[in-house]
TORMIPA-796279 format. One line per field, with one value per atom (N, C-alpha, C): residue number from 1; residue in one letter; x, z, y. Coordinates in pm, 1 decimal. Atoms other than C-alpha are relative to their C-alpha. Layout:
# residues N
k: c(NUM, ...);
r: c(a, ...);
x: c(X, ...);
z: c(Z, ...);
y: c(Y, ...);
***
This chain:
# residues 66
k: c(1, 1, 1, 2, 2, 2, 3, 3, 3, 4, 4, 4, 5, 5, 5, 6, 6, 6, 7, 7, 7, 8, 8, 8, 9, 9, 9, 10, 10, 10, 11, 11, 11, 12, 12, 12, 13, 13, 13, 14, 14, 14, 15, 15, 15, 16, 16, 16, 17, 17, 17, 18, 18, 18, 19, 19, 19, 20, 20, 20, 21, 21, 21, 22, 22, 22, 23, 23, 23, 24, 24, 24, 25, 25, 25, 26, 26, 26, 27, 27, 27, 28, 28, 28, 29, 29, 29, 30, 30, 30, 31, 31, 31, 32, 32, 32, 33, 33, 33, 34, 34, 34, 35, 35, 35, 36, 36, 36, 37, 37, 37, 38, 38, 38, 39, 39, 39, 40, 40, 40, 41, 41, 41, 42, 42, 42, 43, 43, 43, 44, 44, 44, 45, 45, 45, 46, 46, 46, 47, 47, 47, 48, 48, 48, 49, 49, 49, 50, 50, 50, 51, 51, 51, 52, 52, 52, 53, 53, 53, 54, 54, 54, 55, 55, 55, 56, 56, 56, 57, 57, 57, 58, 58, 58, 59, 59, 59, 60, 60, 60, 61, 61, 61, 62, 62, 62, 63, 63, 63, 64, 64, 64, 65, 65, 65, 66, 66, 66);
r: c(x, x, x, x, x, x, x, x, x, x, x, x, x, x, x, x, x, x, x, x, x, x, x, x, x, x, x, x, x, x, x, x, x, x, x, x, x, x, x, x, x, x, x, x, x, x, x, x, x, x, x, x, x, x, x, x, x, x, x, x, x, x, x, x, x, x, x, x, x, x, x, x, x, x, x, x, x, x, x, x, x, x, x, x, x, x, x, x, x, x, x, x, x, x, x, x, x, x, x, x, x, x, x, x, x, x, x, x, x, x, x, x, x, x, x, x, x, x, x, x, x, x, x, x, x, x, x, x, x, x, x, x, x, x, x, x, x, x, x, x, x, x, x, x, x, x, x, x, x, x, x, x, x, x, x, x, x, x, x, x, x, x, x, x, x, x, x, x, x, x, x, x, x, x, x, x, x, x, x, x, x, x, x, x, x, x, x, x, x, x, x, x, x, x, x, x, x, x);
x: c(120.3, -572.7, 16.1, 17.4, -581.5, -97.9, 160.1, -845.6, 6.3, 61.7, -984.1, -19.8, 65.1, -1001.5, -25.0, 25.9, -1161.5, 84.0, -94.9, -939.0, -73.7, 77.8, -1178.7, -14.1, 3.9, -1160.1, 148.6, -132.5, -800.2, 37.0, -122.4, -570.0, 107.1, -103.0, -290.1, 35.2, 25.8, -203.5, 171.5, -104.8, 79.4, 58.6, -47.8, 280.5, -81.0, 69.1, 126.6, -96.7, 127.6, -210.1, -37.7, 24.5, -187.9, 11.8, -30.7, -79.7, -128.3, 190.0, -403.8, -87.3, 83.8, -592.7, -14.8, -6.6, -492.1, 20.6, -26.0, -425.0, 165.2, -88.5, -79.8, 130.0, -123.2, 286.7, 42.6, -78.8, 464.1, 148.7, -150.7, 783.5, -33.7, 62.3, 603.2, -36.5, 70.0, 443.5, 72.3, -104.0, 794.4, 70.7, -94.6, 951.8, -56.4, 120.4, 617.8, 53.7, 6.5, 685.4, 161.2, -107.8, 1053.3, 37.7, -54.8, 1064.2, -99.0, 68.2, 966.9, -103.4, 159.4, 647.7, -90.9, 50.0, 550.9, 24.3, -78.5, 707.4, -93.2, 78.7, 406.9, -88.2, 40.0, 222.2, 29.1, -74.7, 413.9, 65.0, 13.8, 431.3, 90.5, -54.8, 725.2, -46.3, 2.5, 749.6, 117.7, -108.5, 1060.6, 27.0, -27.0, 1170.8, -100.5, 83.3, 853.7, -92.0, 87.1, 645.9, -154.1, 147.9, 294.6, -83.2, 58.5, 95.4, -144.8, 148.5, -225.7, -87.4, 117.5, -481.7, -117.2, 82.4, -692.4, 110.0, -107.3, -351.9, 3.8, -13.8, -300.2, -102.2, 108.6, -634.4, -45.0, -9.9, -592.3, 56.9, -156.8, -277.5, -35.7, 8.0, -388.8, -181.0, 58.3, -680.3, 8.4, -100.5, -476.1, 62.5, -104.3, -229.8, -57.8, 59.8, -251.2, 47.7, -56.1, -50.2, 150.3, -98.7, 214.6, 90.0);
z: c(37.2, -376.9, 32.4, 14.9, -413.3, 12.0, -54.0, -252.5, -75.8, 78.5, -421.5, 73.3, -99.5, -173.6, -121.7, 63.9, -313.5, 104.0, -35.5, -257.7, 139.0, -125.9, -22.7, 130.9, -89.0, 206.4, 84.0, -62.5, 244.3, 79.4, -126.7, 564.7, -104.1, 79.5, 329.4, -137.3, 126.9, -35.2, -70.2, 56.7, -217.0, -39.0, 107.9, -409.9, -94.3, 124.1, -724.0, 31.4, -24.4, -574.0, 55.8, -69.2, -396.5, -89.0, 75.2, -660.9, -136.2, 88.8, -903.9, 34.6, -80.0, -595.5, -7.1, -27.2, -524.8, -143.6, 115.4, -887.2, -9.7, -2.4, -795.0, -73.7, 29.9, -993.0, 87.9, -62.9, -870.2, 75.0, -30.7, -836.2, 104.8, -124.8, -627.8, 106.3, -159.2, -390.3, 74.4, -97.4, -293.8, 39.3, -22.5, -282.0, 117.1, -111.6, -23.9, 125.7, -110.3, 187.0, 31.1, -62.7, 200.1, 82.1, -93.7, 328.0, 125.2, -171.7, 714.6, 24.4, 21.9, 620.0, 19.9, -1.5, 488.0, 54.1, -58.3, 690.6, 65.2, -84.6, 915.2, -139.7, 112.5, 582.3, -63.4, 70.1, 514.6, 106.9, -0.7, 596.7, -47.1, 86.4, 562.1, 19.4, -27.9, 544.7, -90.3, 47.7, 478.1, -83.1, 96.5, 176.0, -62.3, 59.9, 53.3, 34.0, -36.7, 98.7, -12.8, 12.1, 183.1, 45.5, -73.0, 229.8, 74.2, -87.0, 492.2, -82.0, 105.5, 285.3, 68.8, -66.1, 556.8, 17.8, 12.4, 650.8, -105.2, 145.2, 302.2, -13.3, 38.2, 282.6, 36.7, -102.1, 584.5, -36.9, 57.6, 449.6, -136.3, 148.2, 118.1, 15.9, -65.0, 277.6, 55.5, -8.0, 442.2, -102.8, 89.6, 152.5, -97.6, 181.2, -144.5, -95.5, 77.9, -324.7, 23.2, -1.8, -360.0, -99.4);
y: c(-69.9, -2393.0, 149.1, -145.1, -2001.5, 60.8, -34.7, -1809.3, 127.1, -130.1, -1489.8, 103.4, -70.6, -1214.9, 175.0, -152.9, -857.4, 109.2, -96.2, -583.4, 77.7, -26.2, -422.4, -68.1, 89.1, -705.0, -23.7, 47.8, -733.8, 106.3, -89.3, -604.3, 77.5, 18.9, -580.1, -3.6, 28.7, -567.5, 9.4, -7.1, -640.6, 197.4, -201.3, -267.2, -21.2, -18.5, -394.5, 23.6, -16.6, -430.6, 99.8, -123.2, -96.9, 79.6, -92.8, 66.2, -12.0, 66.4, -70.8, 37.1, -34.5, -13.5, 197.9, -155.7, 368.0, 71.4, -56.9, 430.9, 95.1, -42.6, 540.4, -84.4, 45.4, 457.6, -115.6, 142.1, 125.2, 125.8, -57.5, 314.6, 158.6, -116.4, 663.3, -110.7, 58.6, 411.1, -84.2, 83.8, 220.8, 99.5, -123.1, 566.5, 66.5, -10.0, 660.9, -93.3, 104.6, 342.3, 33.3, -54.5, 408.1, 90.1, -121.2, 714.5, 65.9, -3.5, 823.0, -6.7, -83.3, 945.0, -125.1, 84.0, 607.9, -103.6, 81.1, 423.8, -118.9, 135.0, 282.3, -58.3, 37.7, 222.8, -139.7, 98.4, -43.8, -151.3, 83.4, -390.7, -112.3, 80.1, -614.4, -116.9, 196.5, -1021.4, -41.9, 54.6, -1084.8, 89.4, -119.8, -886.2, 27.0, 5.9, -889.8, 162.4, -148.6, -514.9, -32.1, 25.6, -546.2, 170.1, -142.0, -168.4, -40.9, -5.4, -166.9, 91.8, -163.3, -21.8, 98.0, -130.1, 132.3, 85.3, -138.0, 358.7, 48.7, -72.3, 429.1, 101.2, -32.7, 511.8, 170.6, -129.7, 751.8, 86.4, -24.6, 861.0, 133.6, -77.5, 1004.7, 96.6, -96.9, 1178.9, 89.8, -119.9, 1410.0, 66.1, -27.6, 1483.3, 82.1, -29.6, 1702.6, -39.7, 52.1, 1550.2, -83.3, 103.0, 1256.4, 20.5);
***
């Protein structure tokens, strides 16, 4: 069974779902998590990348641009 969680609710969100979420590129927001900057942003499980969307959130509040 597959639960439904609203994006707002979740700790965590897949790249795709962060990237839907933040309206940002798939490929800018693994290039973000890769490098130092984004480093705590990011969330592995195994090979799998998961981003924290309150950091993000934090993250791109500061920034002028990505």
């Amino acid at each position: 069974m597959k639960v439904s969680i609203a994006a707002e609710a979740k700790y965590c969100m897949t790249v795709e779902e962060a990237a839907a979420y933040f309206n940002v590129g798939i490929k800018r927001l693994i290039s973000l998590l890769e490098s130092p900057e984004g480093a705590e942003l990011m969330l592995m499980v195994g090979v799998k990348r998961l981003v924290k969307r309150k950091k993000m959130e934090q993250y791109l509040d500061t920034v002028y641009s990505i």
